[in-house]
C-alpha positions as CSV (number, residue, x, y, z in Angstrom):
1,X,103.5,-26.4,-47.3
2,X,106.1,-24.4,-45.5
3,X,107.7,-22.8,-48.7
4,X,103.8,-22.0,-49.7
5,X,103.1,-20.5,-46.7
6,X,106.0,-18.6,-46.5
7,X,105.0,-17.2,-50.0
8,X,101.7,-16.7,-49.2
9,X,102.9,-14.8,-46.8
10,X,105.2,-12.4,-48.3
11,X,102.4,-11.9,-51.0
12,X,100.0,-10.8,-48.6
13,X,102.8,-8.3,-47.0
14,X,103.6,-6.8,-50.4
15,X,99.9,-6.1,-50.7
16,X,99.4,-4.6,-47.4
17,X,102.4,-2.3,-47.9
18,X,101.3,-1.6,-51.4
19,X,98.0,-0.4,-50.6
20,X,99.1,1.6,-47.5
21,X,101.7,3.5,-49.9
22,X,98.6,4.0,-52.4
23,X,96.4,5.4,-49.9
24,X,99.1,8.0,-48.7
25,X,100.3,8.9,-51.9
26,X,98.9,12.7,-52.9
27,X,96.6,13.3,-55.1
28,X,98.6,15.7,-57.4
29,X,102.4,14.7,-58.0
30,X,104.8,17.0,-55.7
31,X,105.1,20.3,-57.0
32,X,108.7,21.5,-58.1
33,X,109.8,24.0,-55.2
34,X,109.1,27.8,-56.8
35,X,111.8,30.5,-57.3
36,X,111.6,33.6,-55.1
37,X,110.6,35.7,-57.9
38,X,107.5,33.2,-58.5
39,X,106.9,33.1,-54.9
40,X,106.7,36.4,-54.6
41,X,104.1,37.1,-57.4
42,X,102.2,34.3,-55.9
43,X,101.9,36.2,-52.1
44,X,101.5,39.5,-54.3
45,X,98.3,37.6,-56.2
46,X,97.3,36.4,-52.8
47,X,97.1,40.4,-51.4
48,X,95.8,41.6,-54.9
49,X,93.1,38.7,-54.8
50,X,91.5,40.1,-51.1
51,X,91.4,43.9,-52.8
52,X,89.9,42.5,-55.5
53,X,87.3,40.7,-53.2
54,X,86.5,44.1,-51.5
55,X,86.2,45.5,-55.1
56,X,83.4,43.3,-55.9
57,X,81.7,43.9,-52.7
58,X,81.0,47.2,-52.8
59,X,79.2,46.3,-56.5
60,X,75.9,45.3,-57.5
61,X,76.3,43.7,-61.5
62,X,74.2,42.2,-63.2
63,X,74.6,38.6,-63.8
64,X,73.3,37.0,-66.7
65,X,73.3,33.1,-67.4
66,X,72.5,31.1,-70.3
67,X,72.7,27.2,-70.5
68,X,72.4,24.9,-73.7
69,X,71.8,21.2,-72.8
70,X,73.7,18.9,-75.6
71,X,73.1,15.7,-76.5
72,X,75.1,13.6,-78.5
73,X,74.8,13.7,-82.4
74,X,76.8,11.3,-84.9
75,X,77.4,13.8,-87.3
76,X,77.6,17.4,-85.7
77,X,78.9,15.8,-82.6
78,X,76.7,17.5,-80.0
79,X,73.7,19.7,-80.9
80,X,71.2,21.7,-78.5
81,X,68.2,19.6,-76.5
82,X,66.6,22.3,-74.3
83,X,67.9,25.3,-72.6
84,X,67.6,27.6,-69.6
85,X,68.2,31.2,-69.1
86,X,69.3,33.2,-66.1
87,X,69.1,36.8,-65.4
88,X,70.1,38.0,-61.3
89,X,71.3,41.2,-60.3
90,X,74.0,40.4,-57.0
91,X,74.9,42.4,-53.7
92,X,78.0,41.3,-52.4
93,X,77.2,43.7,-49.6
94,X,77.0,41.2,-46.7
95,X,76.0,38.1,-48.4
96,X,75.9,36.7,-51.7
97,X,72.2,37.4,-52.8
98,X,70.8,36.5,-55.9
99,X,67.5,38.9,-57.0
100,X,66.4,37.2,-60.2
101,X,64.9,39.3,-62.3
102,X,62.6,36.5,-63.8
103,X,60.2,37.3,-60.0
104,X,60.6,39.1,-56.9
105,X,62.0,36.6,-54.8
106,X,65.5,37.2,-53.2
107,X,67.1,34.2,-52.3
108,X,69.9,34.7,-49.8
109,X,72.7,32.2,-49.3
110,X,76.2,32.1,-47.3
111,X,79.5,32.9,-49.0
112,X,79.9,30.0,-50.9
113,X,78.5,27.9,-48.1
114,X,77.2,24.8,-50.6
115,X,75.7,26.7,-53.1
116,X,78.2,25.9,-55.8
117,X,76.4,22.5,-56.2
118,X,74.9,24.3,-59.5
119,X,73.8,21.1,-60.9
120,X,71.4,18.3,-60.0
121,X,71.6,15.0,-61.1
122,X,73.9,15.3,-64.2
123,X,72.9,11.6,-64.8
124,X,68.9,12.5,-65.3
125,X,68.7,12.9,-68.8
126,X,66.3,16.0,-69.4
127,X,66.3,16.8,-65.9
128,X,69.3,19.2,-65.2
129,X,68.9,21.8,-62.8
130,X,70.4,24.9,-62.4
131,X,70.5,27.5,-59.7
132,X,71.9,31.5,-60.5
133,X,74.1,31.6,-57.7
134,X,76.1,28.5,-58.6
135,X,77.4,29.9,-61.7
136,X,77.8,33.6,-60.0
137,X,80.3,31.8,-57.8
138,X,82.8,30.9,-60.7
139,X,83.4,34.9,-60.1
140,X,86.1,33.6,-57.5
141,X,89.1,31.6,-56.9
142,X,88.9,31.5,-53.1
143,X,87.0,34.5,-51.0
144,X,87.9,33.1,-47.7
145,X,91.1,30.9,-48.0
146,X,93.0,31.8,-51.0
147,X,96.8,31.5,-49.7
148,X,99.7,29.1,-49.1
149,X,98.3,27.8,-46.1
150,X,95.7,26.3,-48.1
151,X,97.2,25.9,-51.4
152,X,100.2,24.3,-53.6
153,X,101.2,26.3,-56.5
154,X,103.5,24.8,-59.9
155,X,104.9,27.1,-62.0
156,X,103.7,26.2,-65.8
157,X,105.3,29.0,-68.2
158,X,104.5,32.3,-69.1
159,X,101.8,33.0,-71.5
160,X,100.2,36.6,-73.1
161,X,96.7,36.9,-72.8
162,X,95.9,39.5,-75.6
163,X,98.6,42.0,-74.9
164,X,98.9,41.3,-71.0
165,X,101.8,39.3,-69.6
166,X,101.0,36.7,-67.3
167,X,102.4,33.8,-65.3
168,X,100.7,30.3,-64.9
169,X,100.4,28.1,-62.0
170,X,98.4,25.3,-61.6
171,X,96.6,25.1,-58.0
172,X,95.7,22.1,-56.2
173,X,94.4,22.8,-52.2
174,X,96.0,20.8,-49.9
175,X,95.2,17.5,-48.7
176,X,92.5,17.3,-46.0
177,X,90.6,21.0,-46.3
178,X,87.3,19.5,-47.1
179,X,85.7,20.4,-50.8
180,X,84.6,23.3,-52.5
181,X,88.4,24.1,-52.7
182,X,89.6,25.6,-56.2
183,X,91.7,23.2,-57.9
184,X,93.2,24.3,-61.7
185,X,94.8,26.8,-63.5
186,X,95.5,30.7,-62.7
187,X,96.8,33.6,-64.8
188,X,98.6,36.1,-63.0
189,X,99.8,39.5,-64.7
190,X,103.3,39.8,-63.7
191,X,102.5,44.0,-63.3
192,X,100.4,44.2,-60.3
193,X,99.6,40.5,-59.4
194,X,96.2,40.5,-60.4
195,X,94.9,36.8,-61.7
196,X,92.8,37.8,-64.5
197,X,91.9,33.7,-65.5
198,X,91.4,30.8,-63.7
199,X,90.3,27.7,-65.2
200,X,89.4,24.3,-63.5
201,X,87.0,22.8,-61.2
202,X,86.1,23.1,-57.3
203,X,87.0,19.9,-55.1
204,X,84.3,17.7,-54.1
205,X,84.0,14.6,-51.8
206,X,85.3,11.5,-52.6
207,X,81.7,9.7,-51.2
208,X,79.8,11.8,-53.9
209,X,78.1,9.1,-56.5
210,X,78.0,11.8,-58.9
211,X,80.5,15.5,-59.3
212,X,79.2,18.3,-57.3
213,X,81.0,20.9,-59.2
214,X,81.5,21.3,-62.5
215,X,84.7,23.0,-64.8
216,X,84.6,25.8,-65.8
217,X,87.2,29.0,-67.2
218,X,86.6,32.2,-65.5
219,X,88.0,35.4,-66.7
220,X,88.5,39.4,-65.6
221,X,89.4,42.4,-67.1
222,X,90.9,45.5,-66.3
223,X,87.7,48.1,-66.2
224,X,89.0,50.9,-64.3
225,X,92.7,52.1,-62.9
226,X,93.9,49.1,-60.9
227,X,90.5,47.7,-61.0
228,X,90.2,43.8,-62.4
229,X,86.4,42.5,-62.1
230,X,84.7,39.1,-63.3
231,X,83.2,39.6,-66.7
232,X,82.3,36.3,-68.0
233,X,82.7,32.8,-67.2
234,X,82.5,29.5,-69.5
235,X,81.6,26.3,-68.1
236,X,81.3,22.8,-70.0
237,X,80.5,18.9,-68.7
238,X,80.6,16.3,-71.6
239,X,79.1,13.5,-71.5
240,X,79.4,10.7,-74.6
241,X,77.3,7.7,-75.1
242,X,75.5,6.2,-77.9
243,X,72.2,7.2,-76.7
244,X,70.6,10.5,-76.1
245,X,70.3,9.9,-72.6
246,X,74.4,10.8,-72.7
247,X,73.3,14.8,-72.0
248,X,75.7,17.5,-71.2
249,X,75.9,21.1,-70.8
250,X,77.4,24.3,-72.4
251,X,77.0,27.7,-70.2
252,X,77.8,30.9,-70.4
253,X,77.8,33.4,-67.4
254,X,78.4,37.7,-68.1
255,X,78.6,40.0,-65.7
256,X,78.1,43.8,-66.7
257,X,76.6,47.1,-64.8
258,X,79.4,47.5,-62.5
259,X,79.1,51.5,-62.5
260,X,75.2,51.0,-61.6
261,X,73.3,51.9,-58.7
262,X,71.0,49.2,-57.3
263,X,67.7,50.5,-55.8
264,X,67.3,48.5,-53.2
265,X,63.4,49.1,-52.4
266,X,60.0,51.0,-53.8
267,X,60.9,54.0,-52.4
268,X,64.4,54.8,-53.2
269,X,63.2,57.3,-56.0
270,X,60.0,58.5,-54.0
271,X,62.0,62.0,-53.7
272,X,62.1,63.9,-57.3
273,X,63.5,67.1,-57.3
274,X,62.6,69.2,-60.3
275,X,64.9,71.9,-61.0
276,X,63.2,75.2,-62.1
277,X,63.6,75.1,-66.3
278,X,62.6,78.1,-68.8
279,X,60.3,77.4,-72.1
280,X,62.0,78.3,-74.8
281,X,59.5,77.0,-77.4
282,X,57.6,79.6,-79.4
283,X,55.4,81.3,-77.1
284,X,52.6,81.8,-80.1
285,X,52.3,78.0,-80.9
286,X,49.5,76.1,-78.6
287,X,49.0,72.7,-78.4
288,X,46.4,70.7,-79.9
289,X,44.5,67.5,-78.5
290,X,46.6,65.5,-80.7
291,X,49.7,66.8,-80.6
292,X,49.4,66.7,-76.5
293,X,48.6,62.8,-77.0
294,X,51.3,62.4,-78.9
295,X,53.3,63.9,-76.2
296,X,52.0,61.7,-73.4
297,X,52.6,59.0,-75.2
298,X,56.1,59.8,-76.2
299,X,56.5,61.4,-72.2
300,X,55.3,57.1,-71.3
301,X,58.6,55.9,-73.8
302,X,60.7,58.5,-72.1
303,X,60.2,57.2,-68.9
304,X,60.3,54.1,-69.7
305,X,63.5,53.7,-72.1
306,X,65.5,56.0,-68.7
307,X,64.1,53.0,-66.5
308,X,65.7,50.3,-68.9
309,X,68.6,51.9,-69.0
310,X,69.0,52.3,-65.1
311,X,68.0,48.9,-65.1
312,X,71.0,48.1,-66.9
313,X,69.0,46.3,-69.8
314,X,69.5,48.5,-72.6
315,X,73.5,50.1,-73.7
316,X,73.7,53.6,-74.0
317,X,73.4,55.1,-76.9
318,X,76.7,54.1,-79.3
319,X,77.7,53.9,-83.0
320,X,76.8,50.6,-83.8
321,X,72.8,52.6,-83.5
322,X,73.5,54.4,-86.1
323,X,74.1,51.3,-88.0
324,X,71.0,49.6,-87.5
325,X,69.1,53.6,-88.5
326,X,70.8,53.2,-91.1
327,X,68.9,50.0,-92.3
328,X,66.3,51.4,-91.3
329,X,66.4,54.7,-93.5
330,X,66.7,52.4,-96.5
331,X,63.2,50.7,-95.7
332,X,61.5,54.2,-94.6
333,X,62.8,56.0,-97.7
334,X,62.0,52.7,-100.0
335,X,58.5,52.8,-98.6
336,X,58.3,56.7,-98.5
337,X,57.1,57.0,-95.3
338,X,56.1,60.4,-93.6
339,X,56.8,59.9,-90.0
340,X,56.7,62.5,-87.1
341,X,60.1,61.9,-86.1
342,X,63.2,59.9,-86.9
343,X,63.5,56.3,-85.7
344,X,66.1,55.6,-83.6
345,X,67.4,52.4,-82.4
346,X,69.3,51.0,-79.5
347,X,70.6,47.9,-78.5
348,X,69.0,45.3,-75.0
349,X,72.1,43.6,-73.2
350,X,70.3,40.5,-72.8
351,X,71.0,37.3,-74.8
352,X,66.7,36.1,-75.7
353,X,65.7,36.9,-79.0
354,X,63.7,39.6,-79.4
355,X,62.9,43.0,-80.5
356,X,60.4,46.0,-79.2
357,X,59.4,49.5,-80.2
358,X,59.0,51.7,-77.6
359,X,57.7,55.2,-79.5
360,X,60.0,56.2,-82.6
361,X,63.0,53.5,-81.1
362,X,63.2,50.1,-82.2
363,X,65.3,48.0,-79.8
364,X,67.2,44.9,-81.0
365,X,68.4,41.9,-78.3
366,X,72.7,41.8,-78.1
367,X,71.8,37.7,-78.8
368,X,69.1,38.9,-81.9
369,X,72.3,40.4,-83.4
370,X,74.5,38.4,-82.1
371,X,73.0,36.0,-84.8
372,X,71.7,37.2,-87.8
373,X,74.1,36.5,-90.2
374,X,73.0,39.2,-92.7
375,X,71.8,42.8,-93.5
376,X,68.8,42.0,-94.8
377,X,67.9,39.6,-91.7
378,X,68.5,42.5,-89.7
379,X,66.0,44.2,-92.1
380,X,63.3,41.7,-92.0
381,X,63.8,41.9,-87.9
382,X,63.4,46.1,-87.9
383,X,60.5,46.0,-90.6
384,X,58.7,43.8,-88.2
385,X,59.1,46.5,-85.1
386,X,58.7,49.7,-87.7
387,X,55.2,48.1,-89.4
388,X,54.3,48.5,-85.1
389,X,55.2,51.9,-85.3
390,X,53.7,52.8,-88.7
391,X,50.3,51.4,-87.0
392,X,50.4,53.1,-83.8
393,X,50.9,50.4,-81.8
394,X,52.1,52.2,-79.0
395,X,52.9,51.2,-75.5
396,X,50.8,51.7,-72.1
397,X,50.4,55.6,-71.6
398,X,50.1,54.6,-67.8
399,X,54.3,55.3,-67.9
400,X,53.6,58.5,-68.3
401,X,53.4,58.9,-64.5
402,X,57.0,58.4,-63.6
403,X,56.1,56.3,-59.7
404,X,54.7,53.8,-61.9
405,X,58.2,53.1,-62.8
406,X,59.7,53.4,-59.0
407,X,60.4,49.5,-58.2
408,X,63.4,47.4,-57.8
409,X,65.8,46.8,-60.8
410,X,64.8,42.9,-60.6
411,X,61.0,43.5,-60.5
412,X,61.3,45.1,-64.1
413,X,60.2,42.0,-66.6
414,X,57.5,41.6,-64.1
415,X,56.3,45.7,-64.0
416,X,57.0,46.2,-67.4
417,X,55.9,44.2,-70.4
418,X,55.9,45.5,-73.6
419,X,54.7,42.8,-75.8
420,X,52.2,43.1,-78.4
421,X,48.8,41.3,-78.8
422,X,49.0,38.2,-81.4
423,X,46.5,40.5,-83.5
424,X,48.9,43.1,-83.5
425,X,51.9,40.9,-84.0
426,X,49.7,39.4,-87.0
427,X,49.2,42.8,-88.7
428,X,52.4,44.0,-88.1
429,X,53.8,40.9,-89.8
430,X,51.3,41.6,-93.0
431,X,52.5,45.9,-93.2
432,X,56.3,44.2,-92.5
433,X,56.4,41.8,-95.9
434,X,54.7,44.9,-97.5
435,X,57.5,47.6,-96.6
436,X,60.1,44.8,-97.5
437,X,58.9,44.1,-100.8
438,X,59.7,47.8,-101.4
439,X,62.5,48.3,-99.8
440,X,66.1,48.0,-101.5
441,X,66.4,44.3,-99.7
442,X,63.6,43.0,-101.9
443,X,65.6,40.1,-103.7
444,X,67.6,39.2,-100.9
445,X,64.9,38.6,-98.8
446,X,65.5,34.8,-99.5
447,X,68.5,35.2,-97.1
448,X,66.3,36.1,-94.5
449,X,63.7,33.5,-95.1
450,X,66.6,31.1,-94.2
451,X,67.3,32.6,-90.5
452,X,63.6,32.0,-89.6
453,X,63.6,28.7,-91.0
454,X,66.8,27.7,-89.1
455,X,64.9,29.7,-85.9
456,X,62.1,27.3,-86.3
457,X,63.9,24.3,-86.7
458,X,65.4,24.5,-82.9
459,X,62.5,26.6,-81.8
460,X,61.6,24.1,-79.4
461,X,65.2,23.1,-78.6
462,X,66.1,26.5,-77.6
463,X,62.4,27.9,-76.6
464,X,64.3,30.1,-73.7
465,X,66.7,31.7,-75.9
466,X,63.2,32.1,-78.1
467,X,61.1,33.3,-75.1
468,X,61.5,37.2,-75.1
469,X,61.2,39.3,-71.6
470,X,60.3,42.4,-72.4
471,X,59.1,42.9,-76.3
472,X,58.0,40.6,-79.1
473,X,59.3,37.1,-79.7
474,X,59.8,36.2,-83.6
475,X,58.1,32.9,-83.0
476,X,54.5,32.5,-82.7
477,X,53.0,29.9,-79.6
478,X,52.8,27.2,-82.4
479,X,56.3,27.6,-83.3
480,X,56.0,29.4,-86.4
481,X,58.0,32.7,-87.2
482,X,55.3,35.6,-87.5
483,X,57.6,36.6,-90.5
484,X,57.4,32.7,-91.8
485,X,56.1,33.6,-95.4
486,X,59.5,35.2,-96.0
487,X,60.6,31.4,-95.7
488,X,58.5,30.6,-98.6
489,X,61.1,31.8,-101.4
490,X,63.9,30.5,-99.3
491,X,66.4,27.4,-100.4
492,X,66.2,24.5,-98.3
493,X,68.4,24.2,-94.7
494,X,71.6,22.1,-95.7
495,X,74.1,21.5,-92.9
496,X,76.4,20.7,-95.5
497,X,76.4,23.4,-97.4
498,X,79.2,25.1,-95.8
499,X,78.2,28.9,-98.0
500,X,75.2,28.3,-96.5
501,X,74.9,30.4,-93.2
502,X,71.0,30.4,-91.7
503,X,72.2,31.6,-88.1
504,X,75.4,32.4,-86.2
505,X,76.7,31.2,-82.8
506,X,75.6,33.3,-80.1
507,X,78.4,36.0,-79.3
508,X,79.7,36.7,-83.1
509,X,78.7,40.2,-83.5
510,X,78.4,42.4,-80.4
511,X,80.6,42.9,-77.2
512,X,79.9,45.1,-74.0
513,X,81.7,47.0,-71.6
514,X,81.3,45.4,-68.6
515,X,81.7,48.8,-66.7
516,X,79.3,51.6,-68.9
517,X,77.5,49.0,-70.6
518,X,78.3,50.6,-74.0
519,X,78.3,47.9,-76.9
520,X,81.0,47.8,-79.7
521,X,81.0,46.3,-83.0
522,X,83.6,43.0,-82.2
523,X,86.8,43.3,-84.3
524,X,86.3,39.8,-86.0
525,X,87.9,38.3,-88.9
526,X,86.6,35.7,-91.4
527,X,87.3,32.2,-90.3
528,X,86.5,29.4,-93.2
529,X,84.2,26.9,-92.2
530,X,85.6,23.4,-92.6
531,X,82.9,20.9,-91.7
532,X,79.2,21.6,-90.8
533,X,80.2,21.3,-87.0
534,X,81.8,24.7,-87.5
535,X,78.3,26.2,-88.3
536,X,76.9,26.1,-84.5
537,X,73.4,27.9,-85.2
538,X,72.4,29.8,-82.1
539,X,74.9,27.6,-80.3
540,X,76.9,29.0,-77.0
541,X,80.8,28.5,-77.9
542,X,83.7,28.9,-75.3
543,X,84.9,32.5,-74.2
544,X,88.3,33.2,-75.3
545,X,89.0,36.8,-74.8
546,X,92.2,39.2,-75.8
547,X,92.7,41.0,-72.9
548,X,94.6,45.0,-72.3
549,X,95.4,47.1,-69.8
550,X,93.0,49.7,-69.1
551,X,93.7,53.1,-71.1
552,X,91.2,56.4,-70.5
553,X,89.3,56.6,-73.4
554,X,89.7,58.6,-76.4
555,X,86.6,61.1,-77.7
556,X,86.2,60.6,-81.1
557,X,84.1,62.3,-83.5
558,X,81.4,59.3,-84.5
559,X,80.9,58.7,-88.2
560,X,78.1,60.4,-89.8
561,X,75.4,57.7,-91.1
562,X,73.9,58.0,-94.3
563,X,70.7,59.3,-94.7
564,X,70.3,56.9,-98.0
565,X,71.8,54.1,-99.6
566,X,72.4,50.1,-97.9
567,X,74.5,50.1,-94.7
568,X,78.4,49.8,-95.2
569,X,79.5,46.3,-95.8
570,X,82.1,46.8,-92.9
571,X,79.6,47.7,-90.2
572,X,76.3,45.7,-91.5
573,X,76.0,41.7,-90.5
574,X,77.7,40.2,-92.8
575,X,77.2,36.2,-93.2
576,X,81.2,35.5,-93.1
577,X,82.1,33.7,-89.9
């Protein structure tokens, strides 16, 4: 009994100190002690970061969000089950605001006091919740504790980031500083300091049933001389099981309008100073009563297309436009049509599909281009918007009187709405097929059909990405493409098929300066597809980015469009991923 007792004992002991050791070991193993030239980028990153901070501050971007719910699928691994999309313009001014433009409701919360709980409930399936601010967050490492005082730094290696140098360091906060702490991965030029990506999670509290914060990889770029700013972030959970309860989340965050002025209330623009201006039309010529409606109406599209644009919704005008006219010329000259003016078309930031004519300029969504695999999809889509404009389907005339137009940047979707009647929609759909048929894309309008019959298949799946805000949605309230009887000629959706491309991933064609807003034509090249999981059909993807330092830009003589003839094979949507 005595040697059992004494064993006992010992056991017991061996436990007791076991545990104790386990409960003061540290979370993250010790990190290897820096060198003084890594300590010394880390305090310069540590200064750089607080500048940057202040940089934000004094801007008011705009802040758009979209979030694809995935649910497990045995042969495409995870594929959409509903969706959620998120437009904000923020004021860093005193506190972090969020004014969505979905309503006129400002919603004012702390620097990141708590708000970074983004999610609800990750474990109730269908139920995820999402708030703006959360993801606007992932903007920052640290705003208020970023240092050595509150962090551990590990040198990892050096790394290029498109042609910038950096240095990597993983970041843990120390022990005992309460969550929301940043704990991950940071890039770090080795130039100025500046920590142009940070990937990883925020600490939460060991009592929490379920993660408060989710991972995510946040990267900057440099916009302006010394000037690094957020300009997207990607953030992912995953959650397997063998039912579809098992949901997770893909979202993408992108901040652009940095140069923009917000007004902040109804009467910013209440003063108008008209400068004194000479007529230099020909004094002999009058006006008649249709040629002065014409004008109001096209005085309403004025004023309205300059309010989009200070809205920070549409890009200034850039040579990818000329692409789409292009396209456009080839159905106009197929159908010879005798129009008062020349259309013109320019591009929406925002991610919903969706398309609008506003006078003699047909606007295309960034994420309607984004996935249209071809030219003559792109067709089909202007054809719709250019039958509106054939049959006068013009907007409100009440925009001709410019206060009508004097409200906040976030009240816009709600004072402006631009979308057609379904009768309209329904005729402009017949006059569409009709211009099509005689157009140069006539026999490959089968290619098309297939886009809207891959759009209707996760219509209901992805009905925010398929809700427009400001023009006409391709989808009728049933579901139905209004351009469906293109589908009628169209071969059958097969996943398999790997030559068969019906829609892209979000993000594949179209890029934006984050500072102007100006959209480029992404420098992409071909990729073969190896399985149908490489399709991803109006999926959101991760953000990888090649970054550069910032250079003044160069003025370049644009290339002159052609008036006839099918858009260059270089610049036009090509269905090669």
């Amino acid at each position: 009994m005595t040697l059992r007792k004494l064993w006992m004992t010992s056991l017991l002991l061996c436990l007791t100190v076991v545990a104790a050791e386990a409960k003061k070991a540290a979370k993250f193993e010790p990190a290897t002690p820096l060198t003084a030239d890594q300590s010394a980028l880390i305090q310069k990153a540590v200064a750089r970061e607080k500048i940057t901070i202040k940089a934000i501050q004094k801007r008011t971007p705009l802040v758009e969000t979209y979030i694809q719910n995935m649910r497990p699928d045995p042969k495409l691994y995870a594929v959409p089950l509903s969706d959620q999309y998120l437009l904000s313009r923020v004021d860093f001014g005193r506190t972090f605001t969020d004014k969505s433009y979905d309503s006129e409701r400002s919603e004012n919360k702390g620097f990141l006091k708590g708000s970074l709980k983004a999610i609800t409930g990750l474990s109730k399936a269908f139920k995820l919740e999402y708030v703006s601010t959360g993801f606007m967050q992932m903007m920052f490492v640290d705003p208020v504790s970023f240092d050595q005082q509150h962090y551990d730094f590990a040198y990892v290696r050096r790394d290029f980031l498109g042609s910038v140098r950096t240095m990597v360091f993983d970041v843990h906060p120390k022990p005992g500083l309460g969550s929301g702490r940043f704990s991950g991965r940071i890039w770090i030029e080795d130039q100025d300091g500046n920590i142009v990506r940070f990937n990883g999670t925020y600490t939460g509290n060991s009592e929490d049933e379920s993660p408060r914060y989710f991972h995510f990889d946040s990267w900057r770029m440099n916009l302006q001389p010394d000037v690094w700013l957020p300009v997207a972030v990607y953030a992912e959970e995953t959650q397997r099981g063998d039912t579809e309860k098992a949901v997770g989340f893909r979202a993408q965050t992108h901040f652009w309008g940095y140069s923009l002025k917000l007004p902040t209330h109804d009467s910013d623009n209440a003063s108008i100073k008209i400068d004194d201006v000479t007529d230099k039309s020909d004094q002999s010529s009058d006006v008649s009563p249709l040629q002065a409606q014409r004008a109001w109406i096209s005085q309403a599209e004025e004023n309205v297309l300059d309010r989009l644009v200070q809205a920070g919704l549409i890009a200034p005008p850039s040579d990818f436009d000329k692409v789409l006219e292009t396209i456009t010329n080839n159905i106009v000259i197929g159908n010879n049509l005798a129009l008062t003016e020349n259309i013109k078309c320019r591009v929406m930031l925002t991610a919903p599909l969706e398309s609008l004519a506003v006078g003699n300029t047909i606007l295309l969504s960034k994420g309607l281009i984004d996935v249209l695999p071809s030219e003559e999809g792109v067709a089909a889509v202007l054809s719709f918007e250019l039958a509106h404009i054939v049959l006068g389907h013009h907007i409100d005339t009440r925009y001709a009187f410019n206060d009508r137009l004097l409200f906040p940047d976030e009240a816009t979707f709600s004072r402006i709405n631009m979308q057609h009647s379904d009768t309209d929609d329904t005729d402009a759909a017949k006059t569409a097929l009709k211009l099509l048929n005689n157009s140069v894309y006539k026999d490959k309008l089968p290619n098309a059909g297939l886009f809207f019959a891959q759009l209707q298949a996760r219509g209901k799946e992805l009905s925010a990405l398929n809700s427009p805000r400001l023009g006409d949605g391709l989808l009728r309230a049933d579901g139905t493409p209004w351009l469906s009887d293109l589908m009628k000629g169209s071969p059958k959706l097969d996943q398999d098929k790997l030559d068969q491309i019906a829609a892209l991933p979000l993000g594949s064609r179209l890029k934006t300066d984050p500072w102007d807003d100006k959209v480029v034509y992404m420098n992409v090249k071909p990729v073969p597809l190896l399985n149908a999981r490489d399709k991803m059909p109006l999926e959101l993807t991760p953000i990888i980015l090649k970054l550069s330092r910032y250079a003044p830009p160069t003025v370049a003589p644009a290339p002159a469009a052609p008036a006839t003839g099918t858009a260059s094979a270089e610049q036009a949507p090509a269905a090669a991923q």
